[in-house]
Phi, psi and omega in degrees: 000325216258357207241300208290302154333284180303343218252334186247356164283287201304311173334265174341309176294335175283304170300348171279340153324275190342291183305311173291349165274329149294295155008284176313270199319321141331294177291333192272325166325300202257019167270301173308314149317288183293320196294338163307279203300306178336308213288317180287003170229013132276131188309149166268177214246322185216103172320153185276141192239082186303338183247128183235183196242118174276317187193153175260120182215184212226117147228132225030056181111328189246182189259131152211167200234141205247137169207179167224135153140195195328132155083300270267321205270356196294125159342119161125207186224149207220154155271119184257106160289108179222174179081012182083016157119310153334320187202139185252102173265159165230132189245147197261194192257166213311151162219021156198147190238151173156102178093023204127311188234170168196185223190120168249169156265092290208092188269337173198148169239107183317281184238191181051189184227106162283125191221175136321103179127334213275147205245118165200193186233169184275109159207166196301334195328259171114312160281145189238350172204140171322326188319314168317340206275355187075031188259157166272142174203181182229120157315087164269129175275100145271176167260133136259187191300326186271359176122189182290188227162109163295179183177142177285166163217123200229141197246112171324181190249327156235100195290125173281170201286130174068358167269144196198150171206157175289150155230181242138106176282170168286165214286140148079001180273201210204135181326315164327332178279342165231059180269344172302329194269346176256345154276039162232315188261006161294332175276355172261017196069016189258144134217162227265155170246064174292115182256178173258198178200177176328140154078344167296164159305100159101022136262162139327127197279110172340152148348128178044001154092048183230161178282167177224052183055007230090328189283288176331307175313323195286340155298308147333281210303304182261050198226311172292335178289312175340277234303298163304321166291300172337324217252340191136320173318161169245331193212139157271137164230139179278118182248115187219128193247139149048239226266318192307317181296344153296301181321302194280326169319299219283303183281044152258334211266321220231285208325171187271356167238069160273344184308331230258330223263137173251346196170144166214168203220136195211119170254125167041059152335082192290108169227028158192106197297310169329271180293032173251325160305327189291329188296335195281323174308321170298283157338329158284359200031081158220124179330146176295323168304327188292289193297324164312314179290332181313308208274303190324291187316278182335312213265313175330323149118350182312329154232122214277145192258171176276330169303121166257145185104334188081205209226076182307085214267330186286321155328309186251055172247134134012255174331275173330293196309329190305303214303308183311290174358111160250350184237191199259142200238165168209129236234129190231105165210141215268167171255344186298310190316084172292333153343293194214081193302128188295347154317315175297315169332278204310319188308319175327300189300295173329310177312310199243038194286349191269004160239354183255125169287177173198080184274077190297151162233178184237002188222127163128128164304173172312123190055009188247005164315328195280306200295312192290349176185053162329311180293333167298295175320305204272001202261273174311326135328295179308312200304309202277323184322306166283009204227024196264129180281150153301102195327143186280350177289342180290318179103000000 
């Protein structure tokens, strides 16, 4: 008895390990899972600045800056940020790879001193004002639900009558990443609206000053159409990078002026949130349960999001946006793209083939397509911007 009595105290003492120890894992689970979901609907406080400047040189005549570190070595041509942001190059494409580093050629420094030392990242941008583009344009105040939002308003030299389109940068970007898209549709006769949205610098701050995947956003996209119409459009076409391409997919689909909306053109899209968040978990090497509890919270509201309420995740599917979908989209997306993996993209396209283009590449990073062959990017764009029938419902 006295053998058996111990044989069942260890027992116990073991299943009470056992249990605290699943428990402890558990508990550690739904730490990471949150700490996850956070990380996906908060603005970052400082882009991370991933690239340094090794050296500055002068060849035949000209300038280049030899550098290493994120992004550094990608195919095309870039806007290089350095300096917190302070100072702007525009660098041409790689023309020596060694050891590591490479050496670009340096076609202009905006602002700042490219220096030996200056810490900044690689982005897609190129341009830092519409202005550049040799358009007549403007600095404008809309309004959205949350106060005002600035926007560029940039007017083609010949405007056709009542077309005008929104453009919407991507998450944690700046209006600036998509001043690429209104010159090929300024050559269609449109003009453009580069808006700020929630959570920008000098906008209104999103719910808890958190994102709301697109969903939140996509109200700003229509507040900007609001806007536009107020001004004379008759029809809108929707322009959109990485989350900004959720916003207009979602008001194209959903919003209170989608009747308004003709057509909408998307570089590296985010259209299907689940598996992107999981793609991002992974990458970080966290277990797929882990990124599932992530997903859990969010869409529960248990972590709270820029969405009241949480984040219907079921919303931002493939599938959802086919069914919804009434006008015609054209989708510029990479296989290359570790970012926003171009899978949900191609499924859309599959779903929806009698409204979806699909323009696969096999080269260019997240949002950074346009950098790898420009002329193509605005060549095909244009094509499609001019070629978008008068929604039918208008008559």
């Amino acid at each position: 008895m006295a053998e058996r009595g111990r044989r069942i105290a260890g027992a116990l003492a073991l299943g009470a390990v056992t249990a605290a120890t699943a428990a402890a894992v558990a508990g550690g689970a739904i730490a990471v899972g949150t700490a996850l979901a956070r990380l996906a609907v908060t603005p970052a406080r400082r882009p991370a600045e991933g690239v340094v400047v090794e050296r500055v040189e002068h060849r035949d005549g000209a300038v280049a800056v030899r550098l290493r570190g994120e992004d550094a070595e990608l195919p095309g041509r870039y806007s290089f940020l350095f300096d917190e942001g302070a100072g702007h190059a525009r660098l041409g494409d790689v023309i020596e790879a060694r050891a590591g580093a490479v050496v670009r050629p340096v076609v202009a420094v905006d602002r700042g001193e490219l220096r030996p030392g200056a810490r900044g990242r690689i982005t897609g941008w190129w341009y830092t004002d519409p202005a550049e583009l040799g358009l007549d344009c403007e600095t404008i105040v809309y309004p959205t639900e949350l106060g005002d939002a600035r926007a560029w308003l940039v007017r083609p030299a010949r405007a056709k009558k009542r077309r005008w389109a929104v453009h919407v940068h991507g998450r944690g970007a700046l209006p600036e990443e998509a001043i690429r898209g209104a010159a090929p549709l300024a050559r269609a006769g449109i003009t453009s609206l580069i808006i700020s949205y929630r959570n920008d610098p000098g906008a209104p701050a999103g719910q808890h000053g958190r994102y709301g995947v697109g969903l939140s956003e996509s109200r700003d996209v229509d507040a900007a159409v609001a806007e536009a119409l107020r001004r004379g459009a008759e029809r809108v076409t929707l322009v959109g990078w990485s989350m900004g391409g959720t916003a207009c997919l979602v008001s194209a689909a959903r919003g209170a002026h989608a009747k308004s909306i003709d057509g909408v053109i998307l570089d590296s899209p985010a259209v299907d949130w689940r598996s992107l968040l999981r793609h991002q978990a992974g990458g970080r090497r966290m277990p797929m349960p882990v990124a599932d509890i992530g997903i859990r919270l969010l869409d529960r509201g248990l972590v709270r999001a820029g969405e009241p309420g949480g984040i219907p995740f079921e919303s931002l599917t493939p599938e959802a946006f086919a069914h919804e979908l009434m006008v015609p989209v054209l989708i510029h997306a990479s296989t290359a793209d570790t970012f926003v993996p171009s899978g949900p993209a191609e499924r859309l396209a599959e779903l929806r083939p009698d409204l979806v283009q699909l323009r696969l590449r096999d080269a260019g990073e997240h949002v950074k397509l346009w950098n790898v062959d420009p002329e193509r990017w605005e060549r095909v764009t244009e094509a499609f911007a001019r070629a978008l029938p008068r929604p039918a419902w208008r008559g």
